[in-house]
C-alpha positions, 0 to 999 in steps of 0.5 A, a space after each residue: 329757475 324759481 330761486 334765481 326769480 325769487 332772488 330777484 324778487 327780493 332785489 327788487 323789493 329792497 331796492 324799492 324799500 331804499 327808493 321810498 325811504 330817500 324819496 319820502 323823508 325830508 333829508 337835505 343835500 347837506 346831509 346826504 349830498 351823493 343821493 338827493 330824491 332826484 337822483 334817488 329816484 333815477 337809481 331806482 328806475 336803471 335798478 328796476 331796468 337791469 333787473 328787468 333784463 336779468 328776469 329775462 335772460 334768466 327766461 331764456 335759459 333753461 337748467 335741465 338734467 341729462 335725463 330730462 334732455 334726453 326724454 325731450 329729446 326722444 320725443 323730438 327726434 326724427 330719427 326716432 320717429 322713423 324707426 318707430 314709423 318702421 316698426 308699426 310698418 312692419 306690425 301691419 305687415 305682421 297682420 296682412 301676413 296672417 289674413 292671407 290664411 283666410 279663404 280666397 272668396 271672389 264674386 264675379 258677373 259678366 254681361 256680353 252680347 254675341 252676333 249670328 255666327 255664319 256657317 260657310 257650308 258652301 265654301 268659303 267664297 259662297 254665301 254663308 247660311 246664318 245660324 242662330 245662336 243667343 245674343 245676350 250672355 249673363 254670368 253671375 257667379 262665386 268662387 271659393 277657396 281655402 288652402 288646407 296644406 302647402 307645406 306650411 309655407 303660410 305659416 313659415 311667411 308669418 314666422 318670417 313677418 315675426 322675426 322682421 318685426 323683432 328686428 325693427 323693434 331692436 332697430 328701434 331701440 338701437 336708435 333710441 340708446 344712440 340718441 341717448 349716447 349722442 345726447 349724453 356726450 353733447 351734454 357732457 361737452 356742454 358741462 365741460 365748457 361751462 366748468 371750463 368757463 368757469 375756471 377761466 374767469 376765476 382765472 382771469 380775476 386772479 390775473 388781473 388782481 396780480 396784474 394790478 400788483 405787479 403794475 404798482 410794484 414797477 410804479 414802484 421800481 420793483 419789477 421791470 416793464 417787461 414783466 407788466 408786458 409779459 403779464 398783460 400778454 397772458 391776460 389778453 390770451 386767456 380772454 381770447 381763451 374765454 371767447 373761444 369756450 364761449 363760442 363752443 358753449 354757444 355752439 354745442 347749445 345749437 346742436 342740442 337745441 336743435 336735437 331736443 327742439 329748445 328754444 332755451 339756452 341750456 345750462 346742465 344740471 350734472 349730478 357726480 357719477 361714481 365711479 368704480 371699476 368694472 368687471 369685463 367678463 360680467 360686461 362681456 356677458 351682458 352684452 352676449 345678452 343685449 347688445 343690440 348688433 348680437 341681438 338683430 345678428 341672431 333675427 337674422 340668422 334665424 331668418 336664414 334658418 327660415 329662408 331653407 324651410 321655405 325652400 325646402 317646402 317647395 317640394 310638397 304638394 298644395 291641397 285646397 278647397 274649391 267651390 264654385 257657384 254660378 247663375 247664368 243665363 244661357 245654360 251652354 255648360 252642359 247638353 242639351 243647351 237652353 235659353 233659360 236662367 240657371 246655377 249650378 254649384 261645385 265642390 271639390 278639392 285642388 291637388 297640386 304635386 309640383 314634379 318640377 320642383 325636383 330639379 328647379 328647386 335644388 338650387 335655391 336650398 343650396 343658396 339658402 343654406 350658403 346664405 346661412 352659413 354666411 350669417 352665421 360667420 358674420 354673426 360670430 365676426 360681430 361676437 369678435 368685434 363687440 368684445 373688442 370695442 367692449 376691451 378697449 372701452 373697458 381699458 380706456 375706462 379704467 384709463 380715465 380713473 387713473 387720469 382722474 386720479 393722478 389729476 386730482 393730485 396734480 391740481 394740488 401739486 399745482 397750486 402748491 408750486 404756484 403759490 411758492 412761485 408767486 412768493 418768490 417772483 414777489 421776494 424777487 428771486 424767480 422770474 416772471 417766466 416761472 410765475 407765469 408757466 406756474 399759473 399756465 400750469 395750475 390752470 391747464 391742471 384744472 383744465 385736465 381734471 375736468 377732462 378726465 371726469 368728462 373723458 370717465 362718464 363718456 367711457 362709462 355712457 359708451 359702454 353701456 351703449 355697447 351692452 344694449 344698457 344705455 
């Protein structure tokens, strides 16, 4: 951005220079008639105005590279705000899991009031005698309790807690490298169109400089009308073609502006990537080790694994640590009863042996361990499927590196054919069919380069996704 504004700095500085100098010094209309001062001075303020357009639309756009997108877009992403909001989710979650270790303390108080109990020492349908009993009741107490053993069911849940965390990270990540790979291909797209633009409007001027030719070769009864026809028809084809990769630029700009929140129009920065072949063992390897849908495939299993611990748990006891402190008024827990304010304290420990378990619990083993078993083939299944995808990427890859390679070749076998066309449709010894399928040519082999060296960084960014690289 800072070249094209000093470029345009510099414009303006030199115009102003010839401004000043047509305007100051005493030349007559005779000697300069085309720039008299008036005039001068009109040149010079449109000049200032166009260039004042310029400076603005080149603040409305913005060059940037893939990896400077990318990082807008990453802090921009809902998507990757979600996740990120799932993952300290699942961390407080972590840390709830791990207070439920600490002792079960309630503090507990009562206040009731109690009526004269009748006594119907007569029958029931004689008058009943009343005895007293104490109205008012009070209970103020604490209860206290620390499980010492339950098969260690509290530390399998933090375990549980843990591996869920981790599965939120790798969903995390997984989203990041998608926004990454979705990003990459819209910015690639983007690169395309513009290159695409590009070639058109060299195209374009090209044509039109041979459209002028040819139109002075039938003023001069060289050619016949039809081939000026034929030629403003591929003309006119080829700026409905520019319109069309305009509307693509604009569009693919919509999408990345909305995912990176730019306001700008983006205009990519690429940098050549070099390209080499690969090697699919080693890529198979890497994606053993990172691809993200093995990695949360494994948390899974693991959890599974959890779930028959857990279950299996279910058979020991549970011991605990009791304690119970009470002031309260009456004493009515032990005889002689009394009106008086009291407290007592007690302490023992809670035994649980849970003799149900031996039948109601055996069909939740078994269901976990089907559960495993089925994860585990879906874990296997999802090995098979990434090095599938990993195949057929690596083969398009290695595709694509032909493609460019023939591609380059072809360009130049195209240009070649093209000139010697124009030489002899000029000479008059071929038609204007040949001249135009020639340039159709040349330009649809330019047009296929630029795709293949797309079409390669795709396959390339693909793959990475796949290994967990991107």
């Amino acid at each position: 951005m800072s070249f094209f504004h000093n470029i345009l700095a510099f414009v303006k500085k030199c115009i102003f220079r010839l401004v000043s100098k047509f305007a100051t010094q005493k030349i007559t209309y005779a000697q300069v008639n085309f720039f008299p001062p008036f005039w001068a001075k009109a040149f010079g303020t449109i000049t200032v105005l166009v260039c004042s357009v310029l400076e603005t639309q080149a603040q409305d756009s913005l060059r940037i590279s893939l990896a400077d997108l990318i990082s807008k877009s990453l802090q921009n992403s809902k998507y990757i705000e979600q996740s990120h909001l799932l993952l300290q989710e699942k961390g407080i979650a972590l840390q709830q899991q791990r207070m439920e270790l600490l002792p079960k303390i309630n503090i507990r108080a009562s206040a009731s009031y109690a009526s004269n109990m009748p006594v119907y020492d007569q029958g029931i349908f004689a008058k009943p005698s009343q005895h007293d009993v104490i109205h008012y009741l009070y209970d103020t107490g604490l209860d206290f309790y620390l499980n010492l053993y339950n098969g260690h069911r509290d530390l399998m849940k933090i375990e549980s807690k843990k591996l869920e965390l981790e599965l939120a990270n790798i969903d995390w990540k997984s989203a990041t490298a998608a926004i990454k790979l979705e990003i990459s291909n819209l910015f690639l797209d983007l690169n395309l169109a513009y290159r695409n633009r590009a070639l058109i409007e060299e195209d374009i001027k090209d044509q039109r400089t041979q459209l002028k030719e040819i139109e002075h070769r039938y003023t001069a009864g060289v050619v016949l009308h039809s081939d000026v026809l034929r030629i403003s028809l591929e003309l006119s084809k080829r700026e409905l073609l520019l319109v069309q990769i305009a509307n693509d630029i604009r569009a693919i700009n919509q999408k990345l502006q909305l995912i990176a929140d730019i306001r700008q129009e983006i205009i990519p920065i690429c940098i050549p990537m070099e390209s080499h072949p690969l090697n699919y063992a080693e890529l198979v390897a890497i994606a053993r080790q990172q691809a993200f849908v093995l990695l949360k495939s494994e948390k899974e299993v693991a959890l599974k694994k959890l779930d028959i611990k857990e279950a299996k748990s279910n058979y020991l006891p549970e011991l605990g640590l009791t304690n119970t402190f009470t002031f309260a008024n009456p004493q009515v827990f032990l005889y002689p009863y009394n009106a008086n304010w009291y407290n007592l304290n007690i302490v023992g420990l809670k035994l649980n042996i849970p003799i149900s378990a031996l039948y109601l619990n055996k069909n939740i083993v078994r269901g976990a361990q089907v559960a495993l078993k089925r994860e585990e083939v879906k874990h296997h299944h999802e090995e098979e499927a990434v090095e599938n995808e990993l195949l057929k990427a690596y083969l398009d890859y290695n595709l694509a590196l032909e493609q460019q390679a023939v591609c380059q070749k072809n360009v130049a076998l195209a240009k070649e054919n093209a000139r010697i066309i124009k030489n002899r449709y000029f000479k008059s010894s071929a038609l204007i069919t040949d001249l135009l399928d020639a340039d159709m040519q040349c330009l649809k082999t330019n047009f296929d380069l630029e795709s293949a060296r797309i079409a390669l960084q795709k396959h390339y960014y693909f793959i990475e996704f796949l290994k967990g690289t991107i």
